[in-house]
C-alpha positions, 0 to 999 in steps of 0.5 A, spaced: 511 560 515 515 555 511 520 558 507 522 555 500 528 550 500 531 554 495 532 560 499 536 557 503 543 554 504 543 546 505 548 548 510 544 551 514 539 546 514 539 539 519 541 532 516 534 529 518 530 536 516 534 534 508 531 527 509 524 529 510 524 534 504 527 529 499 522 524 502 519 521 497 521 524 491 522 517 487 515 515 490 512 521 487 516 519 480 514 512 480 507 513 481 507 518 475 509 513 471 505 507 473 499 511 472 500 513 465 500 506 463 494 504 467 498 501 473 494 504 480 492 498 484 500 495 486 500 493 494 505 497 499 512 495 497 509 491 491 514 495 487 521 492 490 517 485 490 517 485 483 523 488 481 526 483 485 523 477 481 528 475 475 531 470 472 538 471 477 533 469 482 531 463 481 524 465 480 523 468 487 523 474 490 530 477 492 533 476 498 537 481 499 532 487 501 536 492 506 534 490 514 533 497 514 526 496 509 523 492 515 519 488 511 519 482 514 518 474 509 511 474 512 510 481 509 513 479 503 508 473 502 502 477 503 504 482 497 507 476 493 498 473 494 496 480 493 500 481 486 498 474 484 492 475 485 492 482 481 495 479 475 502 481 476 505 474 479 503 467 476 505 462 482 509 455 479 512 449 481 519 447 480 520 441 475 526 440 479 523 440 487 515 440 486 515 443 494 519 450 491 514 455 488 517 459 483 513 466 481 514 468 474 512 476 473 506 476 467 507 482 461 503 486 466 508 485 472 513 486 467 510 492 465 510 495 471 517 494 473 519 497 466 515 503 469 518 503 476 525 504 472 523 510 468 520 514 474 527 512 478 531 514 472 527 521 471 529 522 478 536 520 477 537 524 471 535 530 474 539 530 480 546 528 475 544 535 472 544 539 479 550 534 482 556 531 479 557 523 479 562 524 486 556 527 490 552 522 487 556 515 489 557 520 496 550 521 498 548 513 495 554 512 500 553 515 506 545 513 505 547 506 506 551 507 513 546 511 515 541 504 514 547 500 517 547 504 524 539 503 524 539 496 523 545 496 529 542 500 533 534 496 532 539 490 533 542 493 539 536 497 543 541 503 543 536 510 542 529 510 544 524 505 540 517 507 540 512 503 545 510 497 543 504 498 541 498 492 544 493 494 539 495 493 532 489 493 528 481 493 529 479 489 522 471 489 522 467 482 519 462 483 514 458 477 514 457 476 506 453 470 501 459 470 497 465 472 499 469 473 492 463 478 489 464 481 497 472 482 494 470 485 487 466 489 490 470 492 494 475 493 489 471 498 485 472 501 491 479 502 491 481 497 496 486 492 495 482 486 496 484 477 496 482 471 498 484 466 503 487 460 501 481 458 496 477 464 497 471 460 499 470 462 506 474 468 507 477 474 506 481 481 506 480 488 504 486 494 505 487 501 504 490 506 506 491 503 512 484 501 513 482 493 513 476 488 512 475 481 513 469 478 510 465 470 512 460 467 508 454 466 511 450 461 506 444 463 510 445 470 510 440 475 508 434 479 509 432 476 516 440 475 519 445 480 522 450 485 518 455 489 520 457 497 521 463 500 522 465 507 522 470 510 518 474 516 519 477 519 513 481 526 511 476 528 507 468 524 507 466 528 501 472 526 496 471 519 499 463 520 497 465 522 488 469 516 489 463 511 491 457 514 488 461 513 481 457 510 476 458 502 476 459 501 484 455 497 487 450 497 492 448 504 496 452 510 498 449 517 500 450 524 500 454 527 506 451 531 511 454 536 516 452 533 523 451 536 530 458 534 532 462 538 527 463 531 522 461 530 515 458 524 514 456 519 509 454 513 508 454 506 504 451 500 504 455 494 500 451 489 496 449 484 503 447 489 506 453 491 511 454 498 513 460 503 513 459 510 516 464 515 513 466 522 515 472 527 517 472 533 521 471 540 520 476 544 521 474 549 525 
């Protein structure tokens, strides 16, 4: 049984035991604030991206995220097309150098930052009520040695780094007759989706980890392949009330319990491509 943090002295509790509990607590704020202005579509690290495009930097994202993020220049790129894409970013030339793109935050994007400064200040406020300023500047300045020893020791192989994974991802392709109907489709379904380069031929769903890839087939149709992939989610019947809303397009069917203790759907997008859904049943 997990007892309250409040029955217990943080004396007693370990270092890293504090970090987990209080992992996540500005997200939380964030998200709240973000929401109550119609914002829920921003990428993973979306927010420092766009906190960090300003004037003072010349039209570009801040340079100096701590190496202990881990979010790497192409990283940043892909978010960059994400939020352009979204409507958060216009993307520009410098009349200075016309080989430098300069990003300038949209009133949405600008909206969103002033959002992500609410959440971060409510949490702040609360915890200048539970804790002087001397406790505050201390715990900011032993958070900032704990990054540095992380990026020293990632810098230095020292401590036992997770396996190098050979696989990374499994991305399905879908084959579609037009890939940007393809995109907005799978928009309405919560996915955060962008083309490649001019988003003729090519493109890109993620969520939650979850990716697509969809080719334009100008040929496809009735009589020509399409694809399936099986989707293994937390709960098929949330997913289910999301894609069966009044407005998405294409098919998704009810969810059945099946002889191998999973609940099951299914929905088939516009061109015919299939995705099964289902989740394990707790025993």
């Amino acid at each position: 049984m997990v007892g309250d943090m409040d029955d217990m002295d943080d004396a007693e509790l370990s270092t890293p035991t504090l970090i987990r509990a209080a992992r996540g607590v500005y997200a939380r704020a964030i998200r709240a604030e973000l929401h109550e202005i119609g914002i829920n579509d921003l990428p993973r690290n979306g927010t420092f991206i766009l906190a960090g495009i300003g004037a003072d930097t010349g039209g570009q994202p801040r340079p100096g995220l701590p190496a202990g993020l881990e979010v790497t220049k192409q990283a940043v790129s892909q978010v960059t097309d994400v939020l352009v894409s979204r409507g958060y970013v216009t993307r520009g030339t410098d009349t200075g150098d016309r080989r430098r793109v300069v990003l300038e935050l949209t009133e949405r994007g600008q909206q969103a930052v002033e959002a992500v400064a609410r959440g971060v200040e409510a949490v702040d406020a609360r915890l200048r009520d539970r804790a002087g300023a001397e406790q505050i500047e201390a715990m900011r300045s032993a958070l900032g040695a704990l990054a540095d020893i992380k990026v020293a020791n990632v810098a230095s192989g020292v401590g036992m780094a997770r396996p190098a994974r050979l696989l990374r991802r499994f991305s399905p392709i879908f084959p579609v007759r037009d890939v940007r109907a393809a995109l907005a489709h799978y928009a309405s379904l919560g996915f955060d989706t962008y083309p490649y380069e001019d988003g003729t031929g090519y493109g890109f769903a993620r969520r939650d980890g979850a990716e697509l890839h969809f080719e334009l087939h100008g040929e496809h149709g009735p009589g020509h392949s399409h694809a399936t992939a099986y989707l293994y989610v937390r709960d098929a019947d949330e997913l289910y009330a999301q894609w069966s809303r009044p407005g998405i397009g294409g098919e998704t069917r009810p969810v059945e319990q099946t002889e191998y203790k999973m609940r099951q759907g299914v929905h088939f997008d516009p061109d015919g491509n299939v995705i099964r859904f289902g989740s394990f049943v707790e025993e």
